[in-house]
N, C-alpha and C positions, 0 to 999 in steps of 0.2 A: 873737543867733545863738549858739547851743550847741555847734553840729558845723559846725565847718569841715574838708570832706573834701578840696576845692582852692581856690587862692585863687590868682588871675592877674590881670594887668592887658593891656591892649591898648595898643602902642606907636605912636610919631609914623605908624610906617609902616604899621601894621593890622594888624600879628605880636599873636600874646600869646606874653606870659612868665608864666608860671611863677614863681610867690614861693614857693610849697609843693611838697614833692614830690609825684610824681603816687601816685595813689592808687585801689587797686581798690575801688569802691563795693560791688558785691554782696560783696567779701570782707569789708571793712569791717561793713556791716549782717550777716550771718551769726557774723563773730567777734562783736559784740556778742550777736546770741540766745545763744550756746552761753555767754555771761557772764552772761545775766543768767536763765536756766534752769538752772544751775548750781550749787556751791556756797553763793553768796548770791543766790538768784534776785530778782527785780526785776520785776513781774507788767506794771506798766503801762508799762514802759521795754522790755518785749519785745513788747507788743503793738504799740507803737511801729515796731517793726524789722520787725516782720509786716506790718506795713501799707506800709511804707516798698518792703520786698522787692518785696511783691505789686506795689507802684503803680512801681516802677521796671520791669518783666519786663512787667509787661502794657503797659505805656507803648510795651514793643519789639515786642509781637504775639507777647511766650512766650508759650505757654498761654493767650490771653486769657481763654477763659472759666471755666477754675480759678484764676486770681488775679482775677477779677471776683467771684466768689463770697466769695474771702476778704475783700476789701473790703467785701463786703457784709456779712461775719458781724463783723467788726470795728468797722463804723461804731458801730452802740449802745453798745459802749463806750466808744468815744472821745466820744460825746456826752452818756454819761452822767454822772450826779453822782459817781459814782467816780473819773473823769477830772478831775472837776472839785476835788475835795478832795484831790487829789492837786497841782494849780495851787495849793491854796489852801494849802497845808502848804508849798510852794517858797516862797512868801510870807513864812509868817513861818518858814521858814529864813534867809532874807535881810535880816528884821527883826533877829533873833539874830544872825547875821554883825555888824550895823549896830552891834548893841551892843557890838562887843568895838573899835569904833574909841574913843581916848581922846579926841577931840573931842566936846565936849558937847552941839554944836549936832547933830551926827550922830546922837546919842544920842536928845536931844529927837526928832529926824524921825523915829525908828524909835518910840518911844511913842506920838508922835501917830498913827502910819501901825495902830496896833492898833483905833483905832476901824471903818480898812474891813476889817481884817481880820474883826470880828465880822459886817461886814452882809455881808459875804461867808457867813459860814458860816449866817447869817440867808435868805438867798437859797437855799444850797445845801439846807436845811432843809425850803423848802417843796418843791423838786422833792421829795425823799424821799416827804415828806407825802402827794404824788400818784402816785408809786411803784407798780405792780402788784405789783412782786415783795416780798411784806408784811413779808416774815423780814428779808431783808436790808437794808430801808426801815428796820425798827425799831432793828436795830443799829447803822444808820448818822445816825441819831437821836438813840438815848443816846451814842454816841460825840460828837458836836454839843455836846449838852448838856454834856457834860461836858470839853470844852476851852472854852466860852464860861464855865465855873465857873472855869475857869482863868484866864482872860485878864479876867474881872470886875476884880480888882484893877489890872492893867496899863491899865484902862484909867481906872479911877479913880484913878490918878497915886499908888497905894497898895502899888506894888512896892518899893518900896526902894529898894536901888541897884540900877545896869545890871548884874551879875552876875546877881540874883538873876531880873530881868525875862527876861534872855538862859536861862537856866535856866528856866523857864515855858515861854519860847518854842520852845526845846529839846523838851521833853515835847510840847506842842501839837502839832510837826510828827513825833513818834513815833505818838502817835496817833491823826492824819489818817492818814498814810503805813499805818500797818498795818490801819486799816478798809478803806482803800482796796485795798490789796494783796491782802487778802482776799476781799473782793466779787469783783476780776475774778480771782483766784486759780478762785475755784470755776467763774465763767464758762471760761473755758479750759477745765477739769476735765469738763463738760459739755458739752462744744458738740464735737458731731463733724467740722462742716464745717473744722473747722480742717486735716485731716491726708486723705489719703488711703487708701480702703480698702488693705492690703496684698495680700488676698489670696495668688495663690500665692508671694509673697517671703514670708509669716511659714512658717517652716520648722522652728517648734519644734512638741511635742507639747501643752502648755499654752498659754496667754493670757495666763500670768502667768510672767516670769523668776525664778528664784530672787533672794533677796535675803539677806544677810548683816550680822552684827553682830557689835564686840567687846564686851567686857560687863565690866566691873571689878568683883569681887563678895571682900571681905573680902582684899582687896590680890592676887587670883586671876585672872588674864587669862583669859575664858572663850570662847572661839568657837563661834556660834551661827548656822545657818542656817533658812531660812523659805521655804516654796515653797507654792502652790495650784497642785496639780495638776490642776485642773479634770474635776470629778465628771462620767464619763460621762453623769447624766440632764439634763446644762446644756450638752451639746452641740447638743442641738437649736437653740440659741439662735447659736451659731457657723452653724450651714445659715441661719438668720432671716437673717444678716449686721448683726445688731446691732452688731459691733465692725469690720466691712470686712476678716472674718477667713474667709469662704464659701469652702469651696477650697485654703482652706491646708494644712498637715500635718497638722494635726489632724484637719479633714473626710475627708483622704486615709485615716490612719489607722486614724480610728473605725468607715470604711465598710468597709476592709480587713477589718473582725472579726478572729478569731485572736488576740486578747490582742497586738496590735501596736503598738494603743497603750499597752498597759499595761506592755511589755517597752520600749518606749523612755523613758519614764520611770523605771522602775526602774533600766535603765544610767544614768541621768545620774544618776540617787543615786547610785550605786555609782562613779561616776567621782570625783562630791562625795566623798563617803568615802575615798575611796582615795588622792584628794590630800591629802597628811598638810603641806602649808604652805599655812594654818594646818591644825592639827590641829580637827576640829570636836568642841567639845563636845554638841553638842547639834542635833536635828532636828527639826523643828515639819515639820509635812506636813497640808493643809488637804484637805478635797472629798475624802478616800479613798472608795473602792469596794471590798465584798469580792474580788472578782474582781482589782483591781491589786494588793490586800493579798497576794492568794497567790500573785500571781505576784514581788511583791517579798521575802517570804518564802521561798521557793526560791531567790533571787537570795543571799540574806541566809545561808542556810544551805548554799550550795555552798563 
């Protein structure tokens, strides 16, 4: 067991107690997605929470048939070999723990234990090999190959001492762990059933938020922003509802005519600009149009 969210017992009389404090679950699995979507995101320990979320809410008759779907679009990966080389990297994280005990005999069980760790990744191997998805089968291949070149010596009794073996096993579970993260990284990135159309709650003019950087250039602190403004001849593809975006401000806008939407992006440059903390050095602006050009230009020049 990994997560202990409560942990009670039942008494002489049929009460339970309480050992742990009590504890909101959906708060719990939600503060974990915003951790692991975050600053150090964590691809397969959030699809975890996804799953967990969904199978708790539908369990209660929330929503059943939108967390039945997320379950649905979830299962392949948890079944997949991504999931499974990620199992297989906790392994021999655990191998490496084993080796920093100074008991020898501990040591020994964690050397011997590298021989399943290869028929593990022997096993994970040929699913890839029968893999439809061919790009990411092959990556996850050479990655294969190339921590079994690793652990070759570890398992011929030809690492040296347990530093150095614990040190192997280290790298090994960097990169499992970052094949892995990557594979279902892009599944996420792809997969639209994950989220709900927004429709009319997206209430900006673009698809895309501006985004920003600082930038360190010859000891020069530089402030940099970046936006795509979404090129009126790619609106069509917002009415498609390619992104669950039909409807929103933008469709409102674009239909509007009048340069209305070209005037409400030029104010939100003009707001960027004009907020001088940070000062911006500099503005990248993607998908321009003649037509939002002159009207940001008169914007620029009042």
């Amino acid at each position: 067991v990994t997560n202990v969210l409560r942990f009670a017992f039942i008494t002489d009389q049929g009460t339970v107690k309480p050992v742990t404090k009590e504890k909101d679950f959906l708060h719990a699995v939600e503060w974990c997605m915003q951790e692991y979507s975050g600053k150090h995101p964590a691809a397969m320990k959030y699809v975890k929470r996804l799953w967990e979320r969904s199978a708790h809410l539908g369990q209660r008759n929330f929503d059943v048939e939108a967390h039945l779907g997320m379950l649905q679009t979830l299962k392949p990966v948890l079944e997949g070999w991504a999931a499974e080389l990620i199992q297989i990297a906790a392994h021999a994280e655990t191998l490496a723990n084993m080796l920093k005990c100074k008991e020898e005999a501990v040591q020994a069980d964690a050397l011997e234990d590298v021989d399943a760790l290869r028929m593990s990744l022997e096993d994970v191997r040929k699913r890839m090999e029968a893999d439809t998805q061919v790009d990411a089968a092959r990556e996850g291949m050479s990655c294969v190959d190339a921590v079994q070149d690793l652990l070759k010596p570890l398992a011929d009794r030809e690492s040296g001492t347990a530093s150095t073996a614990r040190e192997v096993l280290a790298d090994v579970t960097d990169l499992l762990e970052g094949c892995a993260e990557v594979v279902i990284s892009n599944f996420l990135g792809n997969c639209r059933q994950l989220a709900r159309p927004l429709h009319g709650q997206w209430t900006f003019p673009s698809d895309h938020p501006p985004v920003g950087a600082k930038v360190e250039v010859a000891g020069i602190t530089l402030h940099a922003v970046s936006w795509n403004v979404l090129n009126k001849h790619y609106v069509k593809y917002i009415h498609q509802d390619t992104q669950g975006l039909c409807g929103s401000t933008i469709s409102r806008l674009h239909e509007a005519g009048e340069y209305q939407r070209e005037n409400a992006l030029a104010e939100i440059i003009m707001k960027m600009l004009l907020n001088t903390k940070p000062p911006k050095a500099l503005m990248c602006l993607q998908e321009c149009w003649p037509e939002f050009l002159d009207v940001l230009e008169d914007r620029l020049r009042a």
